[in-house]
Structure formats: C-alpha cells, structure tokens
C-alpha positions, 0 to 999 in steps of 0.5 A, a space after each residue: 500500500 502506497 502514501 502520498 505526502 497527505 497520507 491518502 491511499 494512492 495507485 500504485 504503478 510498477 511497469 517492471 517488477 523485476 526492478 522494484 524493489 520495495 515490494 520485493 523487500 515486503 515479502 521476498 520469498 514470495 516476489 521470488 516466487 512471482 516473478 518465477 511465475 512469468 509476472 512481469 508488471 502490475 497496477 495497484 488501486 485502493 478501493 475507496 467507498 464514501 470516502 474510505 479505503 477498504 481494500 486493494 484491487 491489484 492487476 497482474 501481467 505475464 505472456 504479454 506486454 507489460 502495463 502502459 500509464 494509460 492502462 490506469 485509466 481503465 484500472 481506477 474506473 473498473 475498481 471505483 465502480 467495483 467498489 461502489 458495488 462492494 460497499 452497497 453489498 456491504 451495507 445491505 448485508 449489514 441492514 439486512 442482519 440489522 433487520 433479521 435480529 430486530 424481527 426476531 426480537 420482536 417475535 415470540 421466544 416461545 410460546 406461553 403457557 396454556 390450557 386451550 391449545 397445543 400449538 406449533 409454530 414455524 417462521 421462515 424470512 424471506 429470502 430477498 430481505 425481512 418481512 412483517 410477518 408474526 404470530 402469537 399465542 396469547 392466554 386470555 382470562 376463563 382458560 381461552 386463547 388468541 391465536 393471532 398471525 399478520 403479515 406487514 407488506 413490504 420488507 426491511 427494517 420499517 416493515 419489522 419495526 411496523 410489525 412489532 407496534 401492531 403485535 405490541 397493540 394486538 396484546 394490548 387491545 386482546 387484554 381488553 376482552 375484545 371480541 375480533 370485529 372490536 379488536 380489529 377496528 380498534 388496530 384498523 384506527 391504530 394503523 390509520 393513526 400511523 400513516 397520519 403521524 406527523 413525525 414520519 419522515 417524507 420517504 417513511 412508507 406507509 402501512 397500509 396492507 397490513 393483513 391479520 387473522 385473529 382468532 378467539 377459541 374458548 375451550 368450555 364451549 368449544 366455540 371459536 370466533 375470528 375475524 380477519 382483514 384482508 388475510 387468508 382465511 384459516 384452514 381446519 382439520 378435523 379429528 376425522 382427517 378431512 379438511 374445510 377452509 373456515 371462510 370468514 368474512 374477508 374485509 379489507 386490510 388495516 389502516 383503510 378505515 373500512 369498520 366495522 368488521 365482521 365476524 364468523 363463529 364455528 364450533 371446533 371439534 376437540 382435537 381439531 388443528 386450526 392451521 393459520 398462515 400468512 400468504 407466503 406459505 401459499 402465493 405464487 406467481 404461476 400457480 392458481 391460489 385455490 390449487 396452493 390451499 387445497 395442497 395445504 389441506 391435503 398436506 394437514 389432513 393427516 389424522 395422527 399428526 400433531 401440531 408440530 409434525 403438522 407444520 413440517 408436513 406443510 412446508 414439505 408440501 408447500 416449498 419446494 417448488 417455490 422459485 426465488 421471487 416468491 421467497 416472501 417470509 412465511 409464519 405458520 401457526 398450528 393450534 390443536 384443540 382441547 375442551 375442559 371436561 364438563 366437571 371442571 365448568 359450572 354453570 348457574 341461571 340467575 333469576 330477575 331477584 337481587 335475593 338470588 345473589 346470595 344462593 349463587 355466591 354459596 354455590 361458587 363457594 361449594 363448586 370452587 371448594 370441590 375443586 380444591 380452590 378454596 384459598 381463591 374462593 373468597 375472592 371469587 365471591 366477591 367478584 361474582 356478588 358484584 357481577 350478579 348484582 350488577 346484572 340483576 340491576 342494569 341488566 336484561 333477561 336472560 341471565 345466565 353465568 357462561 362457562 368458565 374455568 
C-alpha cells in the first residue's frame, strides 16, 4: 500500500517488477516466487467507498506486454465502480442482519403457557430481505386463547419495526376482552393513526396492507370466533382427517378505515388443528391460489399428526417448488384443540331477584371448594356478588353465568 505526502491511499504503478524493489523487500520469498511465475508488471488501486479505503484491487501481467500509464485509466474506473458495488453489498448485508435480529426480537421466544391449545409454530424470512410477518399465542382470562398471525407488506427494517407496534397493540387491545370485529377496528384506527403521524419522515412508507387473522377459541364451549382483514382465511382439520377452509368474512386490510368488521363463529371439534398462515406459505406467481390451499389441506389432513409434525408436513408440501421471487417470509401457526371436561365448568341461571345473589355466591363457594380452590374462593365471591348484582340491576333477561374455568 502506497502514501502520498497527505497520507491518502494512492495507485500504485510498477511497469517492471523485476526492478522494484520495495515490494520485493515486503515479502521476498514470495516476489521470488512471482516473478518465477512469468509476472512481469502490475497496477495497484485502493478501493475507496464514501470516502474510505477498504481494500486493494491489484492487476497482474505475464505472456504479454507489460502495463502502459494509460492502462490506469481503465484500472481506477473498473475498481471505483467495483467498489461502489462492494460497499452497497456491504451495507445491505449489514441492514439486512440489522433487520433479521430486530424481527426476531420482536417475535415470540416461545410460546406461553396454556390450557386451550397445543400449538406449533414455524417462521421462515424471506429470502430477498425481512418481512412483517408474526404470530402469537396469547392466554386470555376463563382458560381461552388468541391465536393471532399478520403479515406487514413490504420488507426491511420499517416493515419489522411496523410489525412489532401492531403485535405490541394486538396484546394490548386482546387484554381488553375484545371480541375480533372490536379488536380489529380498534388496530384498523391504530394503523390509520400511523400513516397520519406527523413525525414520519417524507420517504417513511406507509402501512397500509397490513393483513391479520385473529382468532378467539374458548375451550368450555368449544366455540371459536375470528375475524380477519384482508388475510387468508384459516384452514381446519378435523379429528376425522378431512379438511374445510373456515371462510370468514374477508374485509379489507388495516389502516383503510373500512369498520366495522365482521365476524364468523364455528364450533371446533376437540382435537381439531386450526392451521393459520400468512400468504407466503401459499402465493405464487404461476400457480392458481385455490390449487396452493387445497395442497395445504391435503398436506394437514393427516389424522395422527400433531401440531408440530403438522407444520413440517406443510412446508414439505408447500416449498419446494417455490422459485426465488416468491421467497416472501412465511409464519405458520398450528393450534390443536382441547375442551375442559364438563366437571371442571359450572354453570348457574340467575333469576330477575337481587335475593338470588346470595344462593349463587354459596354455590361458587361449594363448586370452587370441590375443586380444591378454596384459598381463591373468597375472592371469587366477591367478584361474582358484584357481577350478579350488577346484572340483576342494569341488566336484561336472560341471565345466565357462561362457562368458565
């Protein structure tokens, strides 16, 4: 490497190698053996990026004439341009890494803890860069569950930072108890309110197109209410091995301002598998969309398989003959039903007659007891003395206390 007064790299010319000595004094074995090879002249350039060298491009000749001044020319203009390229390699691989550990940061580690479900997940980023794709499980009061899976269009860093503030809103608003129409208005708002914000930049993108399923199971019942915006509707298997696509009303997707959503509810079989997924799993540019989703539901109809064998049984179908421009990032969740035994549910009619609190709160007390719950039983009475209270009051008939756990 070679300086000039002002210490900047410079280009190095060495018309005859034979008679230069510095370089032959950096390593002399090795110039012995060069010069043993025939090499008889050579051109050194700094490749320089944004104003830094980051490496050397050298030029080597033997078997022909020896480089000419007006060979250096050609030589810096072939290295600046190479060099440009290398340094947005550089840069892209760096912002790419940047954005796979922020994604992954902002994705579940694992799965929590719960009694509604056992589930599965895979996620897969895409290939040409992070996607908005995620998932979640979220455990939600009386023993139910939420099983959440949306996909951010677009890919990089804002689309992995935008899919961590929905999925931080989604837990937020599914710790209200809201029904999926309500939760998917208020995120609907929510997403509205992002492309409103004056603090975004002029060249920030914005998020509409985000799609998301969100399904609400309640395993007393059995009953599964979901609602979806703008996302592939969920295909079942049943315990039996066939196979339905639960077509829930589409809606179009977040930030459109297109409340109210709607919502469908199904009765899932114990034992059934919900299998949620985002349209990587199944878009591809030369292939019909209905003939993808029927692959998947042969894929997971098999009738032993659990959630996790599921999810491979899935990817195996659906993967392999994907070409690279339909990499998209993939999230696939399988959550396999259970139901809470009819021994570990009560229920109780509560008659137009604020006499009837009293009958009710000794009866939890009894059933709370029988269950081996007895230190929480206290506050379980208060809580449903108010509740009843509350409903014999300002309430209308019926009056019945749903299942819970």
């Amino acid at each position: 490497m070679a300086v000039d007064d002002e210490g900047e790299t410079v280009t190095v010319f060495e018309p005859d190698l034979a008679a230069a000595d510095e370089w032959r004094a950096t390593d002399p074995e090795r110039a012995e053996r060069i010069l043993a090879a025939g090499f008889h002249s050579r051109i050194t350039v700094p490749m320089r990026a944004r104003g830094t060298v980051f490496g050397l491009a050298g030029f080597w000749r033997r078997d022909q004439q020896p480089f000419q001044p007006e060979d250096l020319a050609s030589a810096e203009e072939l290295v600046t341009r190479t060099a440009v390229c290398v340094d947005n390699a550089r840069r892209y691989a760096r912002e790419h890494s940047m954005a796979v550990t922020l994604q992954r940061s902002l994705l579940p580690g694992r799965l929590p803890e719960q009694n509604a479900v056992d589930a599965a997940y895979r996620y897969l980023p895409a290939q040409a860069g992070v996607g908005g794709d995620w998932f979640d499980v979220i455990p939600l009061p009386g023993a139910r569950v939420a099983l959440v899976v949306g996909d951010v269009v677009g890919h990089g860093l804002h689309a992995a930072a935008t899919m961590g503030r929905l999925r931080t809103a989604v837990h937020n608003f599914s710790s209200l108890d809201l029904p999926p129409d309500e939760l998917l208005a208020h995120l609907d708002e929510l997403v509205a309110r992002i492309d409103q914000d004056p603090t975004r930049g002029a060249d920030t993108e914005p998020v509409t197109g985000a799609t998301v399923l969100y399904a609400l199971y309640d395993p007393t019942s059995g009953r599964c209410h979901l609602a979806r915006a703008g996302h592939p509707p969920p295909v079942l298997a049943h315990p039996d091995g066939t196979t339905t696509v639960l077509e829930a009303p589409a809606n179009l997707p977040l930030g459109l301002g297109t409340s109210p959503f709607e919502m469908r509810e199904v009765t899932l079989p114990e034992g059934s598998r919900l299998v949620l997924y985002t349209d990587g799993l199944i878009r591809m540019r030369d292939r019909d969309l209905d003939e993808r989703i029927d692959l998947l539901r042969s894929a997971v109809g098999h009738v032993h398989d659990a959630p996790e064998e599921t999810c491979t049984a899935a990817l195996e179908a659906l993967l392999p003959d994907r070409s690279l421009s339909d990499r998209d990032d993939i999230a696939l969740l399988v959550a396999r039903t259970s139901k809470l035994p009819p021994d570990r549910v009560a229920e109780w009619d509560v008659p137009l007659d604020p006499e009837a609190v009293a009958p009710v709160r000794a009866a939890c007390v009894r059933q709370m007891t029988a269950w081996g719950l007895g230190e929480t039983a206290f506050t379980v009475e208060l809580i449903l003395s108010e509740l009843i209270t509350n409903a014999v009051r300002h309430g209308a008939p019926p009056r019945h206390r749903p299942p819970a756990a």
